[in-house]
Each structure stands twice: as C-alpha cells, then as structure tokens.
C-alpha positions in Angstrom: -68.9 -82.8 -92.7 -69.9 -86.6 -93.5 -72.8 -87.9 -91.4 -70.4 -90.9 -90.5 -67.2 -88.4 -89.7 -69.8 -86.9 -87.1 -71.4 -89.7 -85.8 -67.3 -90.9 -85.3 -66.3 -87.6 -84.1 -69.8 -87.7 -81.6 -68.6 -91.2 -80.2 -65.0 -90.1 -79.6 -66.4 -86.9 -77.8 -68.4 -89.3 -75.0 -65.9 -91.8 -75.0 -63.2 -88.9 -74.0 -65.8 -87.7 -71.5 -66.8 -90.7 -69.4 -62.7 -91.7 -69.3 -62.2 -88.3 -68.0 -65.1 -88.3 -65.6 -64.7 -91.8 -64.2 -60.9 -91.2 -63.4 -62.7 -87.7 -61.4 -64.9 -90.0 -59.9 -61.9 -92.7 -58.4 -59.6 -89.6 -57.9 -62.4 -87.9 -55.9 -60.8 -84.8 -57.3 -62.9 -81.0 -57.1 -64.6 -80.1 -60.1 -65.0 -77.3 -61.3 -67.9 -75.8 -63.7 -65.9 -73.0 -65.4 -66.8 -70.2 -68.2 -66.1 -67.0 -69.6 -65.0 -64.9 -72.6 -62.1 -65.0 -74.7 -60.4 -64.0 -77.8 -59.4 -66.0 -80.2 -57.0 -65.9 -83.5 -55.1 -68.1 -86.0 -51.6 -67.2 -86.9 -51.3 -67.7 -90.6 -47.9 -68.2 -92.2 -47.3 -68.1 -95.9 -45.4 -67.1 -99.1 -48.0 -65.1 -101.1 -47.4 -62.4 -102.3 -47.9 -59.2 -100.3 -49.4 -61.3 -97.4 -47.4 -59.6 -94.4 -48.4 -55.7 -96.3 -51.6 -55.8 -97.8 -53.5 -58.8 -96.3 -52.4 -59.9 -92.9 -53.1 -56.5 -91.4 -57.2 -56.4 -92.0 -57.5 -60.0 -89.9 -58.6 -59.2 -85.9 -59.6 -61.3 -83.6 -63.0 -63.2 -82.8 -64.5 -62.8 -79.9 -66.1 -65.9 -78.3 -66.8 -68.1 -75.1 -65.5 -70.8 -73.2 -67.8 -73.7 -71.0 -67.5 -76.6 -69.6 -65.0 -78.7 -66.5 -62.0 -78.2 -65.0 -60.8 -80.5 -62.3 -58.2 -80.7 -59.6 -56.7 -83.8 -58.7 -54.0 -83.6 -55.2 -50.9 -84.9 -56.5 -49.2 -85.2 -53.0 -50.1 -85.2 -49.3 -50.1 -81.1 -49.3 -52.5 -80.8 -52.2 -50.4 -78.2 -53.4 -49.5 -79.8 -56.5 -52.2 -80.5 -59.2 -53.5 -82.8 -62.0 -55.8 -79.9 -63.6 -57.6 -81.9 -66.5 -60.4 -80.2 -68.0 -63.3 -80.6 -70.9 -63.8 -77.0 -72.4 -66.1 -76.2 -75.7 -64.1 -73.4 -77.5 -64.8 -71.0 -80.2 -61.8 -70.5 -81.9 -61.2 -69.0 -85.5 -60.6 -65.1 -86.2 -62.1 -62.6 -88.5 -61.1 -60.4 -91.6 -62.8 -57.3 -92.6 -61.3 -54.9 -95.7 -62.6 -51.6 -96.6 -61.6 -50.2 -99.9 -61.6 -46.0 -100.9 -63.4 -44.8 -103.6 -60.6 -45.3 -106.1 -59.8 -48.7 -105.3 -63.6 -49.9 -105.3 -64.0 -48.5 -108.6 -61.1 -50.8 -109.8 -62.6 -53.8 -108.6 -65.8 -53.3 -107.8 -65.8 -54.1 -104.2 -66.2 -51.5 -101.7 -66.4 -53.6 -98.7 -65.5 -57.1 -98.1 -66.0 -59.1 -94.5 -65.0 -62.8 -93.5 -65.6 -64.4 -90.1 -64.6 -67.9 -89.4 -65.9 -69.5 -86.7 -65.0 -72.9 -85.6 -65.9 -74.8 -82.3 -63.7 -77.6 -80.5 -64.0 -79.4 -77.8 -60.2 -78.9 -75.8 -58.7 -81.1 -73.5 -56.3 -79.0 -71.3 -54.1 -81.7 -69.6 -52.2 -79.2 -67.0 -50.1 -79.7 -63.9 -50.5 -76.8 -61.5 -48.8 -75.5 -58.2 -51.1 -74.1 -55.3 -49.6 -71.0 -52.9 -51.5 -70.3 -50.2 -52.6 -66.8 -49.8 -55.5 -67.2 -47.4 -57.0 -69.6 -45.0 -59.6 -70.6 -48.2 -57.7 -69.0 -50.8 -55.0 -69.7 -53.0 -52.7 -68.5 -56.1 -52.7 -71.4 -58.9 -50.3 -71.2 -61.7 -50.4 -74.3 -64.1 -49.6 -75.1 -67.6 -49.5 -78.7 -69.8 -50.7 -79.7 -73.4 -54.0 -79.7 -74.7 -55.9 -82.0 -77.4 -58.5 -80.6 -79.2 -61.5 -82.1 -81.3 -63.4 -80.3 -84.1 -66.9 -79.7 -83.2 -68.5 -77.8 -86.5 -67.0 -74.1 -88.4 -68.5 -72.3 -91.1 -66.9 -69.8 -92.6 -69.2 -66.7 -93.6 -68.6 -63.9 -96.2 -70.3 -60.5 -96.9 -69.8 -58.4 -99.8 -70.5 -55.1 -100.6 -70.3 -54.3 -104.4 -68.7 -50.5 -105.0 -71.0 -50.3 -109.0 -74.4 -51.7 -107.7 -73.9 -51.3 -103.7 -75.5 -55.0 -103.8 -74.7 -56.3 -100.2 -74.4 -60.5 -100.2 -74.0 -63.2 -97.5 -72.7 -66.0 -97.7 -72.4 -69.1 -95.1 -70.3 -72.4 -96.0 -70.3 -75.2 -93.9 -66.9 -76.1 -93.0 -65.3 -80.3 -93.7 -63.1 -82.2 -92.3 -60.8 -84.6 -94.6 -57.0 -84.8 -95.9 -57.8 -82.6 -98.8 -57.5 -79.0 -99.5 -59.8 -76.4 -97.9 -60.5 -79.1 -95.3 -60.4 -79.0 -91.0 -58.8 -81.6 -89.2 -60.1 -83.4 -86.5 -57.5 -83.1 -84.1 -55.6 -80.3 -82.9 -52.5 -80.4 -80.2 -51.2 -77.3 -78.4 -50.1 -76.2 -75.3 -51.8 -73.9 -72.8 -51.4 -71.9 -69.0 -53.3 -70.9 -66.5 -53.1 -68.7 -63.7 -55.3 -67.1 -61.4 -57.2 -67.7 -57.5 -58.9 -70.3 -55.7 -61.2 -68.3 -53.4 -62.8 -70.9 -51.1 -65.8 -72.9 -54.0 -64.6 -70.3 -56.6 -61.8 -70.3 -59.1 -61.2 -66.9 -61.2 -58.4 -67.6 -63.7 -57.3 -66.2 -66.9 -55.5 -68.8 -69.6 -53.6 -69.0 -72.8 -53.3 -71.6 -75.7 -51.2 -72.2 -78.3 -51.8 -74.5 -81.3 -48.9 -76.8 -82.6 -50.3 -78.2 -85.4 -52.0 -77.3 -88.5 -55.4 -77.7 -88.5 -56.3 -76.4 -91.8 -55.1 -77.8 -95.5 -55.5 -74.5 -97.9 -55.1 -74.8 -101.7 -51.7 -72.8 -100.6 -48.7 -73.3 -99.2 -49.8 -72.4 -96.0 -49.9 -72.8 -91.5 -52.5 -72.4 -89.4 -52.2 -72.7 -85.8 -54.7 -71.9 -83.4 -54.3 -68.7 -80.3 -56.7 -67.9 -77.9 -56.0 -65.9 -74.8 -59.3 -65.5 -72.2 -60.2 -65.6 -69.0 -62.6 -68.2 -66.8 -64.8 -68.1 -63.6 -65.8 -71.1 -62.1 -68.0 -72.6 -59.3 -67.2 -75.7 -57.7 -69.6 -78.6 -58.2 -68.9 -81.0 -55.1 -65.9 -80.6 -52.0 -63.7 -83.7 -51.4 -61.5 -84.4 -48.6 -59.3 -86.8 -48.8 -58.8 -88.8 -44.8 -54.8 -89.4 -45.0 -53.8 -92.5 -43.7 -53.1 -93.2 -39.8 -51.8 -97.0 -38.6 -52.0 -96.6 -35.4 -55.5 -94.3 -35.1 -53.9 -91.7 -32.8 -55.4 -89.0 -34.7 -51.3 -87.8 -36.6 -51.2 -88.6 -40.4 -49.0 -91.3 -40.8 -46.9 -88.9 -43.6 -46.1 -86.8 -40.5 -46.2 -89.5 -37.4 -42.9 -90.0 -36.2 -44.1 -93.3 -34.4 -46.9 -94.2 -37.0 -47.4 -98.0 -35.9 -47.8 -96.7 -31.7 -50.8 -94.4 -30.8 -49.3 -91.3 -29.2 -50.1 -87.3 -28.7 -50.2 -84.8 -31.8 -47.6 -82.6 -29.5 -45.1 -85.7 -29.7 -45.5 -86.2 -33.2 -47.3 -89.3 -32.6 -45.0 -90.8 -30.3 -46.4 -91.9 -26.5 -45.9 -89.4 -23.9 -46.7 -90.7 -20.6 -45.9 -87.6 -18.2 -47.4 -85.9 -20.6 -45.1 -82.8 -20.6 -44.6 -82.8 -24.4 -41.9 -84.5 -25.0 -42.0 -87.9 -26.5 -40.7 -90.9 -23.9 -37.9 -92.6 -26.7 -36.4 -88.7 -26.2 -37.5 -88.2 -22.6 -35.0 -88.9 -19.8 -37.6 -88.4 -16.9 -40.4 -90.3 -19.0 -42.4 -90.5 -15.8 -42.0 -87.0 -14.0 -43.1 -83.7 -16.3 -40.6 -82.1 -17.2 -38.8 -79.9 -20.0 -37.2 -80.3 -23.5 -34.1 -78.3 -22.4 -33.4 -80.8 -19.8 -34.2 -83.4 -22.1 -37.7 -84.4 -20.5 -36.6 -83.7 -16.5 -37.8 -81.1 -14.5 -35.2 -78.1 -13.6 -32.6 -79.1 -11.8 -31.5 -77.1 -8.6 -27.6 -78.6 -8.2 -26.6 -76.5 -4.9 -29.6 -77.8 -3.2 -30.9 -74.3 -1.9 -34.3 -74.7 -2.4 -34.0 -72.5 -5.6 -34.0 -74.6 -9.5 -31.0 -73.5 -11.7 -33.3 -71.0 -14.2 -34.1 -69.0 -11.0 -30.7 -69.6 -9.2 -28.0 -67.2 -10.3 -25.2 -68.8 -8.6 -26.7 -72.4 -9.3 -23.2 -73.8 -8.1 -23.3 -72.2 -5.3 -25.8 -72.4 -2.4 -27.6 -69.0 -1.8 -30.4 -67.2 -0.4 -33.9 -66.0 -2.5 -33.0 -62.5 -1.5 -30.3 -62.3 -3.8 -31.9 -65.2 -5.9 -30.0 -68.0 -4.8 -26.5 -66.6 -4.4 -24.9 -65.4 -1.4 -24.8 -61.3 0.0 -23.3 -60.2 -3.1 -20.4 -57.3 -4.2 -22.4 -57.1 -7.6 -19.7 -54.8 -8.7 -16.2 -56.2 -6.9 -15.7 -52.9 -5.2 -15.3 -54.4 -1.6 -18.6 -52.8 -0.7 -21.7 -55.3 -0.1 -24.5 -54.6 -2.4 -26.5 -53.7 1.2 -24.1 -51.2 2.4 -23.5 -50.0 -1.5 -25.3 -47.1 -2.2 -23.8 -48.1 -6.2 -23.7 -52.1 -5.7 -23.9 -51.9 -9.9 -20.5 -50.0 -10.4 -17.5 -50.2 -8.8 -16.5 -47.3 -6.8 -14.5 -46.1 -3.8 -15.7 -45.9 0.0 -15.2 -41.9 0.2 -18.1 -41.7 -2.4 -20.2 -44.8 -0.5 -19.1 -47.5 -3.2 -20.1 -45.4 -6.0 -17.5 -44.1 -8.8 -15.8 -40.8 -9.2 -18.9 -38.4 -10.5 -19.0 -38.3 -14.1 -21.2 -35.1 -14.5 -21.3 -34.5 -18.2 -21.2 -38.4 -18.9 -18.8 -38.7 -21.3 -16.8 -40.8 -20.0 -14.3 -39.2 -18.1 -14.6 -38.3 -14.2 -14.8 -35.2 -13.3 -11.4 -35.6 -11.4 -9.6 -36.2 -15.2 -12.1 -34.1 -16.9 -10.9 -30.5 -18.0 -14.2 -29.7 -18.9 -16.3 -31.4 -16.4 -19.5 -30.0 -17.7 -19.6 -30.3 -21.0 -19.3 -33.8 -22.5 -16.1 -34.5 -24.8 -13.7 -37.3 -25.5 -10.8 -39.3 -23.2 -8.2 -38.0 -26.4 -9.1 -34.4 -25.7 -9.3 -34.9 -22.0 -13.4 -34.4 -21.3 -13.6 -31.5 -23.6 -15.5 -32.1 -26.8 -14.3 -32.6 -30.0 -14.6 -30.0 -32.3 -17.3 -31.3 -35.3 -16.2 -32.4 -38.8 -18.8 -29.7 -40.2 -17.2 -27.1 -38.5 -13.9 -27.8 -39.2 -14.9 -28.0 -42.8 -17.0 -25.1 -42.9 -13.3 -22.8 -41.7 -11.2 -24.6 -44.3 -13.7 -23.5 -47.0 -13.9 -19.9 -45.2 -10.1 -19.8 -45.5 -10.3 -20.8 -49.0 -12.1 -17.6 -50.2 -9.9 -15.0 -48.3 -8.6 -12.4 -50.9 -6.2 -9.4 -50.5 -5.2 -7.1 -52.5 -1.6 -7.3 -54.2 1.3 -6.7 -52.4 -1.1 -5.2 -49.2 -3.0 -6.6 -46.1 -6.1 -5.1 -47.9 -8.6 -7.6 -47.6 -10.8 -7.5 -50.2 -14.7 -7.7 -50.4 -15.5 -10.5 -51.4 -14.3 -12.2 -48.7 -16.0 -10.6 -45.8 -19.2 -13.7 -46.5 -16.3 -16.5 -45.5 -15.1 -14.3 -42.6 -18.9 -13.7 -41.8 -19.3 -17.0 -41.4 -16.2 -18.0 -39.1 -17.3 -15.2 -36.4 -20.3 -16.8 -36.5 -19.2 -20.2 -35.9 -17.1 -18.6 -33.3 -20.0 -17.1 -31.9 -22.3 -20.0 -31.7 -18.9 -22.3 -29.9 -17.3 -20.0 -26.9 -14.8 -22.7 -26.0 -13.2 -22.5 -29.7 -10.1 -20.5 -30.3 -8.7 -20.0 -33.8 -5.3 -19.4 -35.4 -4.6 -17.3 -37.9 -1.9 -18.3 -40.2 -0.6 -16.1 -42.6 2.0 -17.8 -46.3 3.6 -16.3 -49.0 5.3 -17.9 -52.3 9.2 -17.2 -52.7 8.7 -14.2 -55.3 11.1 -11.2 -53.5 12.5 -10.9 -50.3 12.1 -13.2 -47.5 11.7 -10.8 -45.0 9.2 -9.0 -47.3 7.2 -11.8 -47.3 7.2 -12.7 -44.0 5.7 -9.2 -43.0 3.1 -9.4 -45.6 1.9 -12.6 -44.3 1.6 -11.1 -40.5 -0.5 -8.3 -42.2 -2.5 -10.5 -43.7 -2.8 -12.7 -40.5 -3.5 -9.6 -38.2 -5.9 -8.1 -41.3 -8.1 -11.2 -40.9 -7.8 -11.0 -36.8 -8.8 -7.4 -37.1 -12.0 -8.1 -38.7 -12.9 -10.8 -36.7 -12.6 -8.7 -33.4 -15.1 -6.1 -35.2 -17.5 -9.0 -35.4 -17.5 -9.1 -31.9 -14.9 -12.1 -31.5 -12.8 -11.5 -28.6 -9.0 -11.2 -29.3 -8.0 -13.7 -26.8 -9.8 -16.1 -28.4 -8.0 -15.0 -32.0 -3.9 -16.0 -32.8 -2.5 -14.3 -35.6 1.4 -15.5 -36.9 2.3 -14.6 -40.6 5.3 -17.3 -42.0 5.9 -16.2 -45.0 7.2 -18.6 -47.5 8.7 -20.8 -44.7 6.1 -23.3 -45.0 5.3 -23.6 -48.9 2.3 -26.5 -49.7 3.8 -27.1 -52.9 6.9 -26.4 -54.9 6.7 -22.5 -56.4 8.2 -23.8 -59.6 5.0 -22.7 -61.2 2.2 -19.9 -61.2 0.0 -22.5 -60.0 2.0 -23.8 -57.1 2.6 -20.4 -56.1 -0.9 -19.3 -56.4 -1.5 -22.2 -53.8 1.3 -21.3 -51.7 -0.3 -17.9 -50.9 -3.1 -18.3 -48.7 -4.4 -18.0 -45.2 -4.8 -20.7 -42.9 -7.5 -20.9 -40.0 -7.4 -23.5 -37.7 -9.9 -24.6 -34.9 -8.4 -25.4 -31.0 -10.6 -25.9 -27.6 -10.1 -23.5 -25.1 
C-alpha cells in the first residue's frame, strides 16, 4: 500500500470516527466498549478447473478478534427500538493448508504447502435493533442492518515444505490496494445481525456478517466476499437517561398525559382530581365528594334509603333491615316458610319436614319417596337405581362373544369358561345386576330343533354360572332359536353370526 492511499485511508478512518461519535454525543446514546473472538472466511467462487474437488476443500477458517464501539441510540419513547451503530476493527480473511502423500510429493516436490491470509478492516455495523424485556435490568436484543467496511492492512503469508530436500520456507507479502489484479479494495459493503442480552452495564451478543461485494481483483475470473460469524462482550462506558418531556410539570410524561397542558395526579393520567378519589374531574360526576369509577366518580348510592349502600344492600329497591342485609324477613327459598322458622330457608321444602325437601339419602337426585333404590345413588330414567357402567356392559358383550359349544349339543366348550369366568365375576362384584341369557340358532334343520338347542345352550351357560356361585334368581335363561336371526342366513358367514349367545345386563 501507497504511503498517500494510507495517509487517505487514515484521514477517512478519523473523519468516520468523530461523525459517528459527535452524533453519540448529541444523541446521548449508551456506548458500549465491545470485544471478543470470532471466525472468519471468504467464500470464493470461480470456474477453475477442479476448484469445488481438489482445492476448495483444504481452505478453513481464521480465527481472529473483534474490538472496538457499539452504541444504542432510543429510537422512540420506550427505548425499545434501537439505532445500534458501531466502530469495530475486524480480522477477516481465512486460511488454506494442503498436505500431500508420499506419492504425490514425489511428483511435485512439495510435501506440505500452508497459506494464511490475514486482512484487518475497520466495519461499520449500521443496525436497527428491537429490545424485549426479560428482567427489571435485562433485556433480549435482536438487530440486523448493513455494514461499511475500510481496509486497514493484509498480508498474505506462505510456508512450503519441499518433499526432495524437506527445505521448509516462509514467505510474508504485504497486501495493496488499487483497481488492478491481485489488489484489495478499500471498501467493502455487507450486511450483518446481532442477537444476544443486555444484562444491566453489560451486553453479551453473538453476530454474523455477510460481504456483498468483492473485495479482491485475482488474475482470475473470480468472487470474494467476506463471512465472519463471532460473538462479543461488552461493558458500557457511560449511562444516559433521557427526562421525557412534561408541559405542565405534574410529574406524567406528556407522551402518556391525558391532560398534558393542566398539572394533575399520575392516577388520573395527568388530569386534576380534586376529591381525590382517582378518578379525573372531566370524567367525574361527584368531582367534589370521593367517590368510585363504577359510579362514575360518586360514592355508592343507597336508593331505598335504609341506611344500607346498594353493594351491601341485596334488595337495594327495596327498604330492608342489616339482618338480612338490607332486605326484608326473607323466604330465601319461596317455600312459604320464613328463613327464621326454616330449618332449610336455602331449599324449598314442605312444612311436614320443617321447610326442608323430601330426603334425598343417596343424593342422586331423586327423593327417597320416587327413589326405588333409596340408598344407592342412580339416575331419574332408571328411577334412583344406578345405571349400569359402559365398561360393564362392554366387558358381557365381549364375554358373550367367546361362548363356544360343541356341534349340534349344549356342550360348552373350554375355551370359553375365561369369558364365563369373568361374567360371574362381574356378577359377583354388582349384587343388584341380573342377567339374561339368550340362546339363537341359524335356519339350517328344523325349527323346533333349533329352538331346543338354543334353550340348551341358554340353560348350559345358566348352569355354569350357578356353579360360580351366581344365584339362579339372579340368572334368565330363554333359547329363540332362529326367530330372531341378526343377519340374513343366505351365507356361511351370516349364519355363523346368527348362532350365538346373548347376555344382557338388568338392575334388580
């Protein structure tokens, strides 16, 4: 680089910095002095030959650092949106390193080639960032915007290894700036985003920055375009507060003062309150007696004049006494009984139980007068008695399902004593359940045939039941035959559904 491209570049540098800092200084925004580590890379597009296979693959990223301001400048009342400029040096660049076997060395003669470039800018994020407060001190900041970027110095160094002599060299060129091949440019444009947390006087972040231009001319045909991804930790430098504006001195920001040219209270909104009740006197109908916002500034009103206000007064049309908070000796429930002489002034009732309902003594509902099963709870469609449960009902459907006799006989076989287990104990654990037994045949031989089968099979299944200890008076057993087919018998599978035993759940 040109002693008269650096003393230009140098000049440009302050001038950049004292505009930056003196619109800090008359924006009395926070500034921040922020650092930290970062990696950084150069994504390189070309046509060469091989690039993307043989070449692109040995370049990594260089590690470097980050320093210098970030500031915050409130962009409305809230301060939750932000101006975020900033003046950060960065090392940007990347570097390539290319190790070659035995067999390839000997070819041409290098066994180990490295290249670093290292170049140094001075970036000027320009972001616009939203706060979200997570803490009385602490926030979540998410921002992005462009950045500018000025080239500092670069040098690119090379070391060598040769494979024949094992002769290790270094080599350090000084990087230019200019129009002309193998040259930097000056400036650089990209975008970048930041995220991270305001804790209090210290901002943790981590950012990213993309490149838009090319800042390198090769003697190819060639892009390079500047990445760095890093992260930041930063101190703050001074605290600002900005005093927003009040007219009329009454201590409410004139962006929230309802009234902002007459000094009122910070419970009104600004607006004078002279009963002070907290409600402001252009909304207060009783501006000079303290009173509530529900009664649009008056105190509680008390309309039958008994001594007792309306929210305390439960017949507040009607004058009362504070026994019975302001109404008169009440029949709470409209039985003809008063509440002092009802021993149930809550329910309706009748006098030959003293005002209080019928007895409900399983309290489901019906009294025990309509209730068949006055002890045990149950439903008004089954008249008290409960209703017998889904799971129950489902459980003897399935049992019924996997009943099996032998053919032609009221055999039952093996395999279904599990099912019938079951349904004796289901019996067992519900007393008040009583079960039919109903025994169906398909339409293959006689009629009357089939109807007998079916009442052996019925009384088969009852049989068993009783030796499970399941009283018989509890157990119905009627066989039907193939009177009451549940599908046509035109096939084997209707008729293998047409033959079948059916149990089904009562209440005693």
């Amino acid at each position: 680089m040109s002693d008269q491209a650096r003393y230009f570049m140098k000049k440009l540098y302050f001038v950049c910095i004292a505009l930056l800092l003196s619109h800090l200084c008359i924006s009395q925004a926070k500034i921040f002095l922020v650092g930290g580590p970062h990696a950084a890379n150069v994504q390189e597009t070309n046509s060469l030959p091989g690039w993307d296979e043989n070449v692109k693959p040995n370049y990594k990223s260089r590690m470097s650092f980050n320093i210098g301001f970030l500031a915050e400048v409130p962009l409305n009342e809230s301060g939750r949106f932000v101006f975020q400029p900033g003046m950060l040096f960065m090392g940007k660049g990347r570097k390539y390193a290319q190790l070659n076997d035995t067999v390839t060395a000997a070819l041409n003669d290098t066994f180990q080639f490295n290249n670093t470039l290292a170049t140094n800018y001075m970036d000027i994020p320009l972001n616009f960032a939203y706060k979200v407060p997570i803490g009385k001190k602490s926030n979540f900041i998410v921002g992005a915007g462009p950045y500018l970027s000025f080239f500092f110095q670069g040098k690119s160094t090379s070391e060598l290894r040769v494979y024949s002599t094992n002769k290790f060299t270094k080599e350090e060129t000084q990087l230019e700036v200019g129009k002309g091949t193998n040259k930097m440019k000056i400036f650089d444009f990209g975008v970048n985003a930041r995220a991270g947390f305001e804790l209090g006087n210290v901002l943790l972040t981590g950012f990213i920055s993309q490149g838009l231009t090319n800042f390198y001319t090769a003697n190819y045909d060639g892009t390079f375009k500047h990445r760095v991804i890093g992260a930041s930790i930063g101190f703050g430098l001074n605290r600002t507060s900005r005093k927003p504006k009040d007219k009329d001195k009454d201590g409410v920001p004139d962006a929230t003062d309802a009234c902002p040219t007459i000094a009122g209270t910070i419970a009104t909104n600004g607006c004078p309150d002279r009963d002070n009740d907290g409600i402001a006197d252009k909304d207060d109908k009783c501006a000079d007696v303290a009173g509530l916002s529900k009664y649009s500034g008056c105190p509680i009103p008390d309309t039958d004049k008994d001594g007792i206000n309306d929210e305390e007064d439960k017949c507040p049309s009607v004058s009362g006494m504070q026994k019975y908070n302001g109404c008169p000796v009440p029949d709470t429930d409209g039985d003809g009984m008063n509440d002092e002489s009802d021993n149930c002034p809550d329910k309706a009732g009748t006098a030959e139980f003293n005002g209080c309902p019928v007895p409900d003594s399983d309290g489901d509902g019906l009294n025990d007068k309509e209730d068949k099963c006055p002890t045990e709870a149950g439903t008004k469609e089954n008249n008290g008695c409960p209703e017998i449960k889904q799971e129950i009902i489902a459980k003897v459907e399935y049992a019924a399902r996997n009943i099996f006799f032998d053919v032609n006989s009221g055999k039952i076989l093996a395999k279904s004593f599990v099912a019938l287990k079951e349904v004796a104990g289901i019996l067992k654990e519900n007393p008040t359940l009583q079960l039919s037994i109903d025994g169906h045949t398909d339409n293959l031989g006689k009629a009357e045939y089939n109807l007998a089968l079916s009442q052996k099979r019925a009384d088969a299944v009852k049989k068993y039941l009783a030796t499970q200890g399941i009283d018989n008076a509890r157990l119905k057993a009627v066989g039907y035959g193939q009177e009451r087919p549940l599908t046509d018998n035109k096939t084997a599978a209707g008729k293998a559904q047409n033959r079948r035993v059916e149990l089904k759940l009562a209440q005693d």
